[in-house]
PQR file of N, CA, C, O and H, with PARSE charges and radii, in Angstrom:
ATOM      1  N   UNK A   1      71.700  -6.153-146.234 -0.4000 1.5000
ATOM      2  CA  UNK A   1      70.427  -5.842-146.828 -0.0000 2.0000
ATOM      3  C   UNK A   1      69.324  -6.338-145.898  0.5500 1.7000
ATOM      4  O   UNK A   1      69.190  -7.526-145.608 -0.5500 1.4000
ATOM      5  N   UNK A   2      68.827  -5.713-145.613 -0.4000 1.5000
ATOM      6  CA  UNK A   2      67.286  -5.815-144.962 -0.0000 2.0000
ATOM      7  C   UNK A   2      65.929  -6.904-145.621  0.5500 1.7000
ATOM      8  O   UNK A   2      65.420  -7.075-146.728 -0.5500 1.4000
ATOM      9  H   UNK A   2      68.936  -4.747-145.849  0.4000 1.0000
ATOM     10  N   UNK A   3      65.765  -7.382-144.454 -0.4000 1.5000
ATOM     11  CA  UNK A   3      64.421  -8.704-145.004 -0.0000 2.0000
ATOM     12  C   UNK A   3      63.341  -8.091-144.876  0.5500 1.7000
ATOM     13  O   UNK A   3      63.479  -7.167-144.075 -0.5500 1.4000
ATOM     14  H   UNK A   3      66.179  -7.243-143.554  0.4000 1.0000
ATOM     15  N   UNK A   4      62.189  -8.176-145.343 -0.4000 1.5000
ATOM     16  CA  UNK A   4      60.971  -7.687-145.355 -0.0000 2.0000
ATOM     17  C   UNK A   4      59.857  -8.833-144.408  0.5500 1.7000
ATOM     18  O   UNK A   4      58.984  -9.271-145.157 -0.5500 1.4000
ATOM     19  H   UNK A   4      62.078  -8.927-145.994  0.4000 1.0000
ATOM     20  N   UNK A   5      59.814  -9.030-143.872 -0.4000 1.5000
ATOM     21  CA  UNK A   5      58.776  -9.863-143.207 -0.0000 2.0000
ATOM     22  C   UNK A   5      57.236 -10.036-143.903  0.5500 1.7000
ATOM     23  O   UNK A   5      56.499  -9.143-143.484 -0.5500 1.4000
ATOM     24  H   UNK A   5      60.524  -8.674-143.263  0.4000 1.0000
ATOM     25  N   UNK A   6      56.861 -10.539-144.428 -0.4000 1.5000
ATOM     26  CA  UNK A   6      55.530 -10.770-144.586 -0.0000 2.0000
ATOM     27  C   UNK A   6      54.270 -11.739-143.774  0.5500 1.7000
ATOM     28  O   UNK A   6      54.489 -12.932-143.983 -0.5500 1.4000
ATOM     29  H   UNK A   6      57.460 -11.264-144.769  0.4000 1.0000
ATOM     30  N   UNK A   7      53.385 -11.576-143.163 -0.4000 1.5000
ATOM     31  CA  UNK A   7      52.653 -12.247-142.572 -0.0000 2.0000
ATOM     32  C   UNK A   7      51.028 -11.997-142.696  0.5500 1.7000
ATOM     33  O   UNK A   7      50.436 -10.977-142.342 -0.5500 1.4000
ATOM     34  H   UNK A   7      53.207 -10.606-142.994  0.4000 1.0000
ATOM     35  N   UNK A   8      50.482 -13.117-143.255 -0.4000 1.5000
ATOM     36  CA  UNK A   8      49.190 -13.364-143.358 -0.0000 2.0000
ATOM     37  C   UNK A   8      48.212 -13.680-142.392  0.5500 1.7000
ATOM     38  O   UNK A   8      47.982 -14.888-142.342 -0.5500 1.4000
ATOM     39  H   UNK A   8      50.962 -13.945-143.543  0.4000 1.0000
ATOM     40  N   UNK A   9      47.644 -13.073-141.708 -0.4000 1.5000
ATOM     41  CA  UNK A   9      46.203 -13.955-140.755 -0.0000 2.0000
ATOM     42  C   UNK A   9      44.911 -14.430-141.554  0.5500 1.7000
ATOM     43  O   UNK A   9      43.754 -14.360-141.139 -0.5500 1.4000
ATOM     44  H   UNK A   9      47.831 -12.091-141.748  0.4000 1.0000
ATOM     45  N   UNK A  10      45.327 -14.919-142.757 -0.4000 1.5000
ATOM     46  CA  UNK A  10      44.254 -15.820-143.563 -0.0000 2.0000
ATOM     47  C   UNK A  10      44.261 -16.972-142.646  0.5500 1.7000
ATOM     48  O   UNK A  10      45.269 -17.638-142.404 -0.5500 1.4000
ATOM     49  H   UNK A  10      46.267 -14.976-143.094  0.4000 1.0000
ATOM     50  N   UNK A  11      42.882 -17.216-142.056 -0.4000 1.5000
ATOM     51  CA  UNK A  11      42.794 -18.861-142.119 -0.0000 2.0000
ATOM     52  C   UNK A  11      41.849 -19.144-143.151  0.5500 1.7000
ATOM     53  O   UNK A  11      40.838 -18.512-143.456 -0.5500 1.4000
ATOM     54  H   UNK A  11      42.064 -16.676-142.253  0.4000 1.0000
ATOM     55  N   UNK A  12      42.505 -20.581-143.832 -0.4000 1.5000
ATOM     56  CA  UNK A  12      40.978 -20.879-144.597 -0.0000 2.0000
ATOM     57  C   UNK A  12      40.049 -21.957-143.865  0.5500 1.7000
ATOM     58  O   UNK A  12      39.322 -22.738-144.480 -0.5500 1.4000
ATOM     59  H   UNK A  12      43.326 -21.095-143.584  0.4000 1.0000
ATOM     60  N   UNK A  13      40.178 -21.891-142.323 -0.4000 1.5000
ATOM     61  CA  UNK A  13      38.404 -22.800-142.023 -0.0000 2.0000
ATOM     62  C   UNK A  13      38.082 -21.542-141.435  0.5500 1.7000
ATOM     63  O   UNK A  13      36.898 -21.694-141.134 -0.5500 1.4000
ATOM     64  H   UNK A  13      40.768 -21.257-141.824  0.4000 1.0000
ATOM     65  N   UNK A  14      38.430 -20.339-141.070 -0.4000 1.5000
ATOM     66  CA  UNK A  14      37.595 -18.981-140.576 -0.0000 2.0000
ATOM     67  C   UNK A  14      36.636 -18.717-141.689  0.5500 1.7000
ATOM     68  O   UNK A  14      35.446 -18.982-141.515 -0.5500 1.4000
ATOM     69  H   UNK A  14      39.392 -20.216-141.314  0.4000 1.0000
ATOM     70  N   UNK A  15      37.049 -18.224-142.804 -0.4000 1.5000
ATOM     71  CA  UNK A  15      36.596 -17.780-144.476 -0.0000 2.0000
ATOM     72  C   UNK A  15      36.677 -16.434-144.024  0.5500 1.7000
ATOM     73  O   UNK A  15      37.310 -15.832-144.891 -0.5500 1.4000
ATOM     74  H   UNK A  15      38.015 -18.008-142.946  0.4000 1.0000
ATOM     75  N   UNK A  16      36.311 -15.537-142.970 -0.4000 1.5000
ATOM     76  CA  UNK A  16      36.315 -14.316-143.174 -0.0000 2.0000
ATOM     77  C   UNK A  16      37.423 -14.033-142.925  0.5500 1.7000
ATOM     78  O   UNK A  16      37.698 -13.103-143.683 -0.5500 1.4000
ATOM     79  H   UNK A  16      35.796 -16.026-142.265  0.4000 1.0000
ATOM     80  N   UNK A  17      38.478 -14.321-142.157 -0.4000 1.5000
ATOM     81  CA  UNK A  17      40.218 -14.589-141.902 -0.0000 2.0000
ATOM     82  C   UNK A  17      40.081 -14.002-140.343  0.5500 1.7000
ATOM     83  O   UNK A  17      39.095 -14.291-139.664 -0.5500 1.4000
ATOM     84  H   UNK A  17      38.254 -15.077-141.541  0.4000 1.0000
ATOM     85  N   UNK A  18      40.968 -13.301-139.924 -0.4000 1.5000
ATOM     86  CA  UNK A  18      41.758 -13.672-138.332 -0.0000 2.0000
ATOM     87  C   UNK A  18      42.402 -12.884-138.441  0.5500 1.7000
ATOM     88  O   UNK A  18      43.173 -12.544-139.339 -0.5500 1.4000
ATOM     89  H   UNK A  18      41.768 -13.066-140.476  0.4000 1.0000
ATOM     90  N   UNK A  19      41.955 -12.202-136.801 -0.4000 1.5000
ATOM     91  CA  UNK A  19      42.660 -10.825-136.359 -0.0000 2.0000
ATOM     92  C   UNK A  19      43.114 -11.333-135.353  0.5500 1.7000
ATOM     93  O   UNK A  19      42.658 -12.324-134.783 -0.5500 1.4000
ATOM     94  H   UNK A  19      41.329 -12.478-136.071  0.4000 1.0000
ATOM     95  N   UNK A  20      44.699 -10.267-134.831 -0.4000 1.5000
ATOM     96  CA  UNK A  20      45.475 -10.525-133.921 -0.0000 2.0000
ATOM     97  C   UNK A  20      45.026  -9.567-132.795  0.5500 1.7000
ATOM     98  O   UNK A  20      45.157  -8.370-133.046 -0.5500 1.4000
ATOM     99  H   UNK A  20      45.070  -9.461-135.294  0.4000 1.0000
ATOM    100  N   UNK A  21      44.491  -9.926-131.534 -0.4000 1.5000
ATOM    101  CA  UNK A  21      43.977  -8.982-130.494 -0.0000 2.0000
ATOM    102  C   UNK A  21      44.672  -9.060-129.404  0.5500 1.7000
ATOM    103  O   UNK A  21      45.178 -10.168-129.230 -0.5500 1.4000
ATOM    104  H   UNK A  21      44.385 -10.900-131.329  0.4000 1.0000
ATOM    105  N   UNK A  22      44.919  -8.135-128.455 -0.4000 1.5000
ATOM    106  CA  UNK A  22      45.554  -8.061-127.755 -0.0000 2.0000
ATOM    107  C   UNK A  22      45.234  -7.259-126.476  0.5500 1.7000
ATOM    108  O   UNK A  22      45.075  -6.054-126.675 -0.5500 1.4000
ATOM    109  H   UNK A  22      44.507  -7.235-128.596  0.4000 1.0000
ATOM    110  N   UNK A  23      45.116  -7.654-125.300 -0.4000 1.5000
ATOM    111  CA  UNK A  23      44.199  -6.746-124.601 -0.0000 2.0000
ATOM    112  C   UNK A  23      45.223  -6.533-122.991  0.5500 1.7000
ATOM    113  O   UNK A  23      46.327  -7.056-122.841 -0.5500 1.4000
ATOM    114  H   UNK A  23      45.245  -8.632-125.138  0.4000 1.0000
ATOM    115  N   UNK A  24      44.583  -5.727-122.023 -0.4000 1.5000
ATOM    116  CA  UNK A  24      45.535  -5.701-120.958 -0.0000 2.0000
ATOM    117  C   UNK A  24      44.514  -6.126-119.562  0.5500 1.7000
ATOM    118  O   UNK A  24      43.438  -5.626-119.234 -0.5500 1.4000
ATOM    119  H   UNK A  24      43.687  -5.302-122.145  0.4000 1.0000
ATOM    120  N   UNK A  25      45.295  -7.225-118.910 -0.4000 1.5000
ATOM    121  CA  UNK A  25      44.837  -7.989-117.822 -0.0000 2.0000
ATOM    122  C   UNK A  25      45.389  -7.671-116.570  0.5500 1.7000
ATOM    123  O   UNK A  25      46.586  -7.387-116.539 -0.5500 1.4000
ATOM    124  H   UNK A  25      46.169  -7.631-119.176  0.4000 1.0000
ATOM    125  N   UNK A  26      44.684  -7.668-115.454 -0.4000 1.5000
ATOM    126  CA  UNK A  26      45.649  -7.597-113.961 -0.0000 2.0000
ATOM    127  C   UNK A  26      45.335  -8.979-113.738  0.5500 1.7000
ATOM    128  O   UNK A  26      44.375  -9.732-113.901 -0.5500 1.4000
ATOM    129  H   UNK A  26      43.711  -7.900-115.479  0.4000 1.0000
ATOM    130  N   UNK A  27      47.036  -9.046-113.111 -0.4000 1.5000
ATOM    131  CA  UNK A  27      46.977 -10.535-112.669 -0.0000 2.0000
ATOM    132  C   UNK A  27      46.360 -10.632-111.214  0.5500 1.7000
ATOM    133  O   UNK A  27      46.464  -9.667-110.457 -0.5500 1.4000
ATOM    134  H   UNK A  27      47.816  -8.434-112.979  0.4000 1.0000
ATOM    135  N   UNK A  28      45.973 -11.332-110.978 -0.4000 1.5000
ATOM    136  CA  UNK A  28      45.215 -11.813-109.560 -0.0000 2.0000
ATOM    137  C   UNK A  28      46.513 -11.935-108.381  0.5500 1.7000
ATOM    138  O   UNK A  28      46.466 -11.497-107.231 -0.5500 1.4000
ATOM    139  H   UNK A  28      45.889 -12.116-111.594  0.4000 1.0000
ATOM    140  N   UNK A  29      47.651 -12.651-109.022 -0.4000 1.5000
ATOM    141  CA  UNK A  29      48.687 -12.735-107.741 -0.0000 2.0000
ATOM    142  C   UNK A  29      49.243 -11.840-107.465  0.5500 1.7000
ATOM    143  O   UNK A  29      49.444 -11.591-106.276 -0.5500 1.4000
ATOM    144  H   UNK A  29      47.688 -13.007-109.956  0.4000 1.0000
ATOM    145  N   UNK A  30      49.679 -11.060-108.423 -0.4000 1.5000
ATOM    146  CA  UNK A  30      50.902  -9.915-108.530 -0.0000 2.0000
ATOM    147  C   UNK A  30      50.387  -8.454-108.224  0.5500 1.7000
ATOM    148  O   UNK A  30      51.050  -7.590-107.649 -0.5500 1.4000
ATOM    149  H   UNK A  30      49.516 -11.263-109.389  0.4000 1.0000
ATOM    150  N   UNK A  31      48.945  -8.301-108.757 -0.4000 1.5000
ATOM    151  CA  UNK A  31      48.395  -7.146-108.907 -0.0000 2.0000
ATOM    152  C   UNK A  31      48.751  -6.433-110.360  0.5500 1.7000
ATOM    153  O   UNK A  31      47.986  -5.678-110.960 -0.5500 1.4000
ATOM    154  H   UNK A  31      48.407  -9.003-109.224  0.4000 1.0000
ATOM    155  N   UNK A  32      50.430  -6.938-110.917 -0.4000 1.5000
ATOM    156  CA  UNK A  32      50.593  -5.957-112.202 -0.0000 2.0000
ATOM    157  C   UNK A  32      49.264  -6.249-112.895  0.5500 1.7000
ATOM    158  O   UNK A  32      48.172  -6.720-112.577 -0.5500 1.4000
ATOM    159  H   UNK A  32      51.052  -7.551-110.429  0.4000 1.0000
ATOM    160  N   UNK A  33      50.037  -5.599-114.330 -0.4000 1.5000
ATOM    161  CA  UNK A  33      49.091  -5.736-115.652 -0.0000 2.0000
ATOM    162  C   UNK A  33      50.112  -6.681-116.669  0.5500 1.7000
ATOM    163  O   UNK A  33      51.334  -6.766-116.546 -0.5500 1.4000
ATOM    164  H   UNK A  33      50.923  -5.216-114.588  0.4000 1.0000
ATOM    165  N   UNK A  34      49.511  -7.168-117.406 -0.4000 1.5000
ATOM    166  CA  UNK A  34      50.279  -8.210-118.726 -0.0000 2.0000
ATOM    167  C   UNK A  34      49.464  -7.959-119.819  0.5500 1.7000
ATOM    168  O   UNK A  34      48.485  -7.274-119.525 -0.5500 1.4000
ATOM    169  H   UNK A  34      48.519  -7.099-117.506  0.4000 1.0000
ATOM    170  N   UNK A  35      49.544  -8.292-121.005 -0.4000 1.5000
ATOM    171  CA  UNK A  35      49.430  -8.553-122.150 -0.0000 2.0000
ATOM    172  C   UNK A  35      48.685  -9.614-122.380  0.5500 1.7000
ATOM    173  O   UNK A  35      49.329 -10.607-122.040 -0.5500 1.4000
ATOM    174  H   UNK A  35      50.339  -8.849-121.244  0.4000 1.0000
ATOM    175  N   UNK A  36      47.522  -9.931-122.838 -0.4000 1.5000
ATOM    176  CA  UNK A  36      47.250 -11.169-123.116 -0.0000 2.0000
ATOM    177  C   UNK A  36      46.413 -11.052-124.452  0.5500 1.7000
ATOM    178  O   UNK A  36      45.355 -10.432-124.557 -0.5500 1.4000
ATOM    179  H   UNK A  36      46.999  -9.124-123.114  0.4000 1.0000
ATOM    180  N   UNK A  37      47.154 -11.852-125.604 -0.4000 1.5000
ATOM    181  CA  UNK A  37      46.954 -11.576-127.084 -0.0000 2.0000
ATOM    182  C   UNK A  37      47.149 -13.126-128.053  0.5500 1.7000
ATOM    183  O   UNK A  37      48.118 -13.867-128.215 -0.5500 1.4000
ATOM    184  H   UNK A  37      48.014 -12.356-125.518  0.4000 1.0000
ATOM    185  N   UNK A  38      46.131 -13.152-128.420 -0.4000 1.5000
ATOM    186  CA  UNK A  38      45.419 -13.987-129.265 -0.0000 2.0000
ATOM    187  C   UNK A  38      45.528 -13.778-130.586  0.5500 1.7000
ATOM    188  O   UNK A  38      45.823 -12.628-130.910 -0.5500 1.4000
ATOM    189  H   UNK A  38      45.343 -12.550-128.289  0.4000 1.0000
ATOM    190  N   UNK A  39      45.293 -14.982-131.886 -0.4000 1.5000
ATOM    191  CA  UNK A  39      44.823 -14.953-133.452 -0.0000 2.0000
ATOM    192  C   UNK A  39      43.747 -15.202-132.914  0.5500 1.7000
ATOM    193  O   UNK A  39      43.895 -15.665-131.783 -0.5500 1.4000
ATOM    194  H   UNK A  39      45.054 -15.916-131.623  0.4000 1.0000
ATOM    195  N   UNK A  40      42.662 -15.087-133.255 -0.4000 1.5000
ATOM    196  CA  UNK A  40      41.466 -15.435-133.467 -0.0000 2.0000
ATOM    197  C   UNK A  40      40.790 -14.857-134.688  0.5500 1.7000
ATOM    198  O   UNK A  40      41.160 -13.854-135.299 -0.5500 1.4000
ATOM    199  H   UNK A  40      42.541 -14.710-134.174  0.4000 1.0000
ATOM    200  N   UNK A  41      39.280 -15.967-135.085 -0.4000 1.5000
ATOM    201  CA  UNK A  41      38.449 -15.444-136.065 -0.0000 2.0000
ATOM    202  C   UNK A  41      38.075 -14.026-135.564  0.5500 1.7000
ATOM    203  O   UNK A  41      38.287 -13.607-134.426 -0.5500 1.4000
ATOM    204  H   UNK A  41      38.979 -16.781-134.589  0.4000 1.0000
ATOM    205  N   UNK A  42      37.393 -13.237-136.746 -0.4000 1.5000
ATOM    206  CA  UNK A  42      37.045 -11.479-136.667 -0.0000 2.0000
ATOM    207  C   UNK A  42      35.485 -11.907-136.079  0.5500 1.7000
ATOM    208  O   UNK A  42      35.163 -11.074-135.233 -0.5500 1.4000
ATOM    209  H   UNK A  42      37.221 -13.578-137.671  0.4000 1.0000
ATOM    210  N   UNK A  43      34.542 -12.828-136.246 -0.4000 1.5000
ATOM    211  CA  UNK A  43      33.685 -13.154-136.106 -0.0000 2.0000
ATOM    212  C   UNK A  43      33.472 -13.288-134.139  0.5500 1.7000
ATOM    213  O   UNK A  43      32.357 -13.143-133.639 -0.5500 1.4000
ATOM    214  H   UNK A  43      34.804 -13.505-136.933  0.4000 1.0000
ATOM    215  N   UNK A  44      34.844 -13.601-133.197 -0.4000 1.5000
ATOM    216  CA  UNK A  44      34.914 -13.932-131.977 -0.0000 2.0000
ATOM    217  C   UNK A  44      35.570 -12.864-131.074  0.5500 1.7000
ATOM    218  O   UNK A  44      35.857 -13.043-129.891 -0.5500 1.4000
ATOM    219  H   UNK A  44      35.750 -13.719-133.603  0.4000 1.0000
ATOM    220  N   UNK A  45      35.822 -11.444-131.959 -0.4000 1.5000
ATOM    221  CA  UNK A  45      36.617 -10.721-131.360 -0.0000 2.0000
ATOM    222  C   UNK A  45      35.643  -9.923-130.226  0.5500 1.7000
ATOM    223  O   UNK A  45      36.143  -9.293-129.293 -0.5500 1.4000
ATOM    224  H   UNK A  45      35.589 -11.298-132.920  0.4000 1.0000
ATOM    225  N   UNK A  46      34.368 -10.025-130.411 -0.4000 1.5000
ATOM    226  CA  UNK A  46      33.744  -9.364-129.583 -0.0000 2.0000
ATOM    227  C   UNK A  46      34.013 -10.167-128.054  0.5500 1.7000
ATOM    228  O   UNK A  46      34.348  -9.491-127.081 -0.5500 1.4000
ATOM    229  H   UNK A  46      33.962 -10.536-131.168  0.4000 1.0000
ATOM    230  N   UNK A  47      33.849 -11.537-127.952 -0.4000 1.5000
ATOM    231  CA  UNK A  47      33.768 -12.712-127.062 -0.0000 2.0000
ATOM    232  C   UNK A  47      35.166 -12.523-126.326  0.5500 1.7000
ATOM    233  O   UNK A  47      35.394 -12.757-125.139 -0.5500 1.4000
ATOM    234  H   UNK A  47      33.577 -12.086-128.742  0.4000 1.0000
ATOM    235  N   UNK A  48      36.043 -12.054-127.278 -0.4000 1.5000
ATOM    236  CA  UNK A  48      37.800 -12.564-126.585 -0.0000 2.0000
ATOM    237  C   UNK A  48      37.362 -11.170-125.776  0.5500 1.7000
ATOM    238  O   UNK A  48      36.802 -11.443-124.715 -0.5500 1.4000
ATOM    239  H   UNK A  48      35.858 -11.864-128.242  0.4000 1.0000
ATOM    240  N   UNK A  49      37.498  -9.635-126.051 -0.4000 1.5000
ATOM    241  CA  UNK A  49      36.872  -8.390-124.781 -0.0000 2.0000
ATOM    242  C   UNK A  49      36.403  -8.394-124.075  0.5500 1.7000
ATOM    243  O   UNK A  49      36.642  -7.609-123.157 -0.5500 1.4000
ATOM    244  H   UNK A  49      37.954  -9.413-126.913  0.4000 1.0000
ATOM    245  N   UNK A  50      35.206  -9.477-124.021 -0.4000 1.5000
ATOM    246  CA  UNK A  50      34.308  -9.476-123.061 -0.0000 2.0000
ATOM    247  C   UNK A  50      34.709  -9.820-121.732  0.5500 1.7000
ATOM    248  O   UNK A  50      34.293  -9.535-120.610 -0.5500 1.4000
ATOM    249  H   UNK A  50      35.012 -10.115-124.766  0.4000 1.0000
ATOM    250  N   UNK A  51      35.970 -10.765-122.352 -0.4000 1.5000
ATOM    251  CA  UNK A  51      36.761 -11.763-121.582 -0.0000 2.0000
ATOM    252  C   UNK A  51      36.257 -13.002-121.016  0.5500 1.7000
ATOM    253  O   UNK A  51      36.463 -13.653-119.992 -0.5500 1.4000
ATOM    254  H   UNK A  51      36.308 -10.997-123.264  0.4000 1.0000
ATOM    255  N   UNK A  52      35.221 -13.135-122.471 -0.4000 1.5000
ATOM    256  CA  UNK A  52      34.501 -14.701-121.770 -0.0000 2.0000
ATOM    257  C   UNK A  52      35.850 -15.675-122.630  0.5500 1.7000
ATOM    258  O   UNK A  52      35.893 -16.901-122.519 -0.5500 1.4000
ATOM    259  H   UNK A  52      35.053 -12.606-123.303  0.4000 1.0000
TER
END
């Protein structure tokens, strides 16, 4: 029988809660691309794109 996973991005010191972002980076040594993905507050998601 199959499990259902459930997962919350409530934080309660955010109050508005927390999104999972995820964006694509070139690495400086390699040249590829990677993944680089964060929880953060919904309030900072503009800041994590900016890539400050």
């Amino acid at each position: 029988m199959a499990k259902k996973a459930v997962a919350t991005l409530k934080d309660k010191t955010a109050g508005k809660g927390s999104v999972k972002c995820i964006r694509m980076v070139r690495s400086q040594r390699t040249g590829a691309y990677m993944f680089q993905e964060d929880i953060i507050p919904t309030d900072k998601e503009k800041d994590f794109f900016a890539g400050k």
